[in-house]
C-alpha positions in Angstrom: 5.2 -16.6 -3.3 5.6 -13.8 -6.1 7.9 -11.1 -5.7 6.8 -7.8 -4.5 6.5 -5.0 -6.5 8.3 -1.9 -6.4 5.9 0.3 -6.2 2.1 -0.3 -5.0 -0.2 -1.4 -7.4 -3.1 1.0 -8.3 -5.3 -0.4 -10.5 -7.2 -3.5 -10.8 -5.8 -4.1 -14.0 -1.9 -4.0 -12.3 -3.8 -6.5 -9.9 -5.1 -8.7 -12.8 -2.0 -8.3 -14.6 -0.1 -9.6 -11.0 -2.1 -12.4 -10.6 -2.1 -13.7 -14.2 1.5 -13.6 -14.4 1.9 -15.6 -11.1 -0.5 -18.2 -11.7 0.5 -19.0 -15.4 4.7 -19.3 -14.1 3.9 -21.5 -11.0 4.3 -18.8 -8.3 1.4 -19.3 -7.0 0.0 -23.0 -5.9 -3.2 -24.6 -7.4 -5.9 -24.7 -5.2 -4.6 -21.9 -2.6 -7.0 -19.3 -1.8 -6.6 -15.6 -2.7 -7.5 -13.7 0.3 -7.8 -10.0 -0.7 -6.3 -8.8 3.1 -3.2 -11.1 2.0 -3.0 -9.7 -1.6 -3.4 -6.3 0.0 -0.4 -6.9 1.9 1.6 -8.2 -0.8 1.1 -6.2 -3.3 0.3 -2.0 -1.6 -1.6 -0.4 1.0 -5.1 -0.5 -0.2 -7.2 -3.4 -0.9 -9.6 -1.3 -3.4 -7.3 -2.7 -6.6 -8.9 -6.4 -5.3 -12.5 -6.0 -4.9 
């Protein structure tokens, strides 16, 4: 799974930007669902950047 970032992500762009990057170098698998709670977790506290 991707690497988690430093820092939380606060925008939906960092989020779009996150999930790009993972998708497009393998990280994540085809066909795997994106669960916003799980992205949540991965990537900060809030699940706001997500929605």
């Amino acid at each position: 799974m991707a690497a988690h970032p430093k820092q939380p992500l606060r925008t939906s762009n960092d989020v779009y930007r996150l999930l790009h990057d993972d998708i497009v170098e393998g990280r994540r698998k085809p066909g795997k669902r994106l669960r916003e709670s799980d992205l949540a977790d991965e990537v900060g506290p809030s699940r706001t950047p997500m929605r």
